[in-house]
C-alpha positions as CSV (number, residue, x, y, z in Angstrom):
1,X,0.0,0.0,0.0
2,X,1.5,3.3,-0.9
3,X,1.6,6.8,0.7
4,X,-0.3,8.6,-1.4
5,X,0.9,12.3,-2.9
6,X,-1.6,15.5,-2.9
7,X,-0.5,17.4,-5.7
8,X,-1.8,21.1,-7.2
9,X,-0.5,21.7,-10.3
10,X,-1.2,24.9,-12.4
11,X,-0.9,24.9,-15.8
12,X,-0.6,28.7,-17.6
13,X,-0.3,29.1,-21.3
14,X,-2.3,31.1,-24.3
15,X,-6.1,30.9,-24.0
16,X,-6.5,28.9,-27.0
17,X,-4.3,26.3,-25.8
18,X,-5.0,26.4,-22.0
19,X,-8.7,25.7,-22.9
20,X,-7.8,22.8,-25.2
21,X,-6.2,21.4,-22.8
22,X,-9.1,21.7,-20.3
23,X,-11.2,20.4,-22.2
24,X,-9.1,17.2,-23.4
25,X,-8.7,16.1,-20.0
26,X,-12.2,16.3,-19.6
27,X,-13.6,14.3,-22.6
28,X,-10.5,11.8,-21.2
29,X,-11.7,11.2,-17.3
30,X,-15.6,11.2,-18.7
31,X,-14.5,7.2,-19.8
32,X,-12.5,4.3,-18.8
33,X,-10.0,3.5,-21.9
34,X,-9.1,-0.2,-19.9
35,X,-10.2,-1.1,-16.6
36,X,-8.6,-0.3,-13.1
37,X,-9.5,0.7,-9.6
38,X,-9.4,4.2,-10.2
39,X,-12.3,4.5,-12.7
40,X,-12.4,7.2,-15.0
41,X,-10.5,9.3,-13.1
42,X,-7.4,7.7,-13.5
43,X,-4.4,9.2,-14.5
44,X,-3.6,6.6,-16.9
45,X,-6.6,7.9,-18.9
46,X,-4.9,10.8,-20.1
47,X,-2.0,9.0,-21.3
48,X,-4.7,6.5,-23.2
49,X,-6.3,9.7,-24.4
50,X,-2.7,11.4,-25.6
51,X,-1.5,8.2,-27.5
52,X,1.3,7.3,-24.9
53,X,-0.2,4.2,-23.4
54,X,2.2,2.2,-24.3
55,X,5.0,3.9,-21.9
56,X,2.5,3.3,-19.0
57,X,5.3,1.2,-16.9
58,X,6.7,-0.2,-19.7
59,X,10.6,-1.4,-19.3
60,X,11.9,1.5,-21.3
61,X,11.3,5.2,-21.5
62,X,8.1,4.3,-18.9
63,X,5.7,6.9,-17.4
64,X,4.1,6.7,-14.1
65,X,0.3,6.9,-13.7
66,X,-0.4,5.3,-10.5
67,X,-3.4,7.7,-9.1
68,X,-6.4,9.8,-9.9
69,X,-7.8,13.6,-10.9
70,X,-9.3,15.0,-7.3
71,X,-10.6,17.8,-9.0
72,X,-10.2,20.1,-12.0
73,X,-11.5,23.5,-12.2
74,X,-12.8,25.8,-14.9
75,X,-10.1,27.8,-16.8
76,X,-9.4,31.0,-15.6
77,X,-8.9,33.1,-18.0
78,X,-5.9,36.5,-17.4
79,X,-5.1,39.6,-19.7
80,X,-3.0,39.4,-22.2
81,X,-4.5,36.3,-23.7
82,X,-3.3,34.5,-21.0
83,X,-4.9,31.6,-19.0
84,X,-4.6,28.7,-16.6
85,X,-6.1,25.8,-15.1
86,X,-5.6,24.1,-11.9
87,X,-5.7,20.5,-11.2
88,X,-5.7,18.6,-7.8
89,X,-4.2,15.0,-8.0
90,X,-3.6,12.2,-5.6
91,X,-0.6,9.2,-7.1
92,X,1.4,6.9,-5.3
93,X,4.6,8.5,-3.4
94,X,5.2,11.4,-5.8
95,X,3.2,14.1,-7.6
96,X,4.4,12.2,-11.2
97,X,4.7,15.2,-13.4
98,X,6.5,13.8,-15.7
99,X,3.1,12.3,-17.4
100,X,1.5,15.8,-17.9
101,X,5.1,17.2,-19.2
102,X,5.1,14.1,-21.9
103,X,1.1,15.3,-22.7
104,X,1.7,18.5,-23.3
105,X,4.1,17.7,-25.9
106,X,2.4,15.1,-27.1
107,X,-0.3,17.4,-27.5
108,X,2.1,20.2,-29.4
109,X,0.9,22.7,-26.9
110,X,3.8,24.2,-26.8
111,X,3.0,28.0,-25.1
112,X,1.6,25.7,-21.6
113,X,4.1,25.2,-18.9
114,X,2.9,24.2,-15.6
115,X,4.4,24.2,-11.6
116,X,3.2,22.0,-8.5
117,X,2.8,22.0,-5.2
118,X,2.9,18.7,-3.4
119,X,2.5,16.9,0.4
120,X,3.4,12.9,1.0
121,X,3.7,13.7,5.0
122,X,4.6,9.8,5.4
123,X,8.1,10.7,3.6
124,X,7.9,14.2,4.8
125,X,7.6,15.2,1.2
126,X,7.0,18.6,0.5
127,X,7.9,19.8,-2.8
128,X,7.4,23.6,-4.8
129,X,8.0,22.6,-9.0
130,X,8.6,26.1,-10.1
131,X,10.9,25.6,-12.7
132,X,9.4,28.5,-15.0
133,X,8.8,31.1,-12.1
134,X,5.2,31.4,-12.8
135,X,4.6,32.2,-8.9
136,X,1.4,30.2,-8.3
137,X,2.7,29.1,-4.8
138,X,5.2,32.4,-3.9
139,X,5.2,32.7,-0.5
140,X,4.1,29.0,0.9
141,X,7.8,28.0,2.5
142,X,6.6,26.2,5.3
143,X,3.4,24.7,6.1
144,X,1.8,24.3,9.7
145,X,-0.1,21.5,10.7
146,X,-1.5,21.8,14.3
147,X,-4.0,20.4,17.0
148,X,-3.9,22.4,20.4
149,X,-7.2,21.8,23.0
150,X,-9.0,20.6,20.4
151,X,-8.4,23.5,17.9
152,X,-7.3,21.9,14.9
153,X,-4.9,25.1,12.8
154,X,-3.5,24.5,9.6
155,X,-1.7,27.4,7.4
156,X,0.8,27.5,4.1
157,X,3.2,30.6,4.8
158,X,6.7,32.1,5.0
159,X,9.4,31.2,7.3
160,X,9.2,34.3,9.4
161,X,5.5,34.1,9.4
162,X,5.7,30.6,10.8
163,X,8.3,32.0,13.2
164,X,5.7,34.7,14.9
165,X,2.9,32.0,14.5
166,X,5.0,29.1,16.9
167,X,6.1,31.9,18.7
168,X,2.7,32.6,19.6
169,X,0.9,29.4,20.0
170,X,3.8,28.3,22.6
171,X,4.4,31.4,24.2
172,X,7.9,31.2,23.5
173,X,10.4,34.2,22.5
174,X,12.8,31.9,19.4
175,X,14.3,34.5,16.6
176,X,14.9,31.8,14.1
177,X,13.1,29.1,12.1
178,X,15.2,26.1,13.6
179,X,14.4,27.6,17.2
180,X,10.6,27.0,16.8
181,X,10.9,23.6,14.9
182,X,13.2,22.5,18.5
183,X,10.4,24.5,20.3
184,X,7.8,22.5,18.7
185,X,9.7,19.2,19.1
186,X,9.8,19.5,22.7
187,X,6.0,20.0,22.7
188,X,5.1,17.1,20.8
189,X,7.7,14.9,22.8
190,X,5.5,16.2,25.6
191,X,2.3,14.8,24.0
192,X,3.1,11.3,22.9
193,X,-0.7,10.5,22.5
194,X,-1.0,12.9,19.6
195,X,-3.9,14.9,20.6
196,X,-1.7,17.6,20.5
197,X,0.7,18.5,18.3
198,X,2.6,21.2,16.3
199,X,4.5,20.1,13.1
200,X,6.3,22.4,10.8
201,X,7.4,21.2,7.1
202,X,9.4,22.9,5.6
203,X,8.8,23.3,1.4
204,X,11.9,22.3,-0.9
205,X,12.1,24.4,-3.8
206,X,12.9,22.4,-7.1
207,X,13.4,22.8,-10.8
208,X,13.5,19.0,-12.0
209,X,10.6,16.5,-11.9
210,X,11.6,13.9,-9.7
211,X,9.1,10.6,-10.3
């Protein structure tokens, strides 16, 4: 049984191709091309629906597919002829990019380029694909994931906001990020049952996809 990956990806490019896109993935989840446990929301379906099913774990050149579309919202579109569209996935261990990189230009769309945020908290995995600086997720560095008297508090932010945040919640006085993460080590070592806790994870930033 896997950990399984929570992935946003954002994918920004020209209207004309951004809604082609949409709208391709769409008409490719509303089937099942062969039969699995994830139904027509597969991720395998797109590659079915792109004409790369044959690289779906084969021994060479192979592209992971192991998960399903959460969720896909309408495009929205920007100035300048400009417009995106977000996508929520969950896959086996990693956020597998490289199957909507191999669409794309399977597709010829060649203007869309896309980043990702992801969470595997088993593997404290906690990844920002930004390779193109389109800024979707500028700002998220850390992510807090806390339960204290019951009050469950969960934010994505910067260091320094995380800093005054910790700072706060355990009425401590710590001036840098590794003082809150010891701060909030003690507390948890201090709450061994887990009905309280305060985790920090801290985002790496990087510019290859890693599947």
């Amino acid at each position: 049984m896997p950990n399984w990956c929570m992935t946003t990806f954002m994918f920004v490019g020209n209207k004309e191709e951004i809604n082609v896109f949409a709208d391709k993935i769409n008409e490719w989840t509303s089937k099942e091309f062969t039969k699995t446990d994830f139904g027509v929301d597969w991720l395998g379906n797109i590659l079915y629906g792109a004409g790369l099913e044959d690289r779906i774990d084969s021994n060479e050149n192979s592209i992971r597919c192991r998960g399903n579309i959460v969720q896909i919202d309408d495009v929205y579109e920007h100035d300048d002829n400009i417009a995106s569209l977000q996508v929520i996935t969950e896959s086996a261990w990693v956020p597998m990019g490289i199957m909507w990189q191999e669409t794309i230009k399977a597709l010829g769309l060649d203007s869309i380029k896309f980043c990702y945020e992801a969470e595997e908290p088993g593997c404290e995995l906690y990844w920002i694909y930004d390779p193109d600086n389109l800024g979707t997720f500028k700002g998220d560095e850390v992510y807090i994931d806390s339960c204290m008297k019951n009050n469950f508090f969960t934010e994505y932010c910067s260091e320094e906001y995380a800093i005054k945040q910790i700072n706060k919640m355990l009425d401590c006085n710590e001036i840098t990020f590794d003082g809150v993460v010891s701060k909030c080590n003690e507390f948890n070592d201090k709450h061994e049952d887990g009905d309280e806790f305060v985790y920090l994870h801290k985002f790496e930033q990087i510019n290859v996809l890693m599947d």
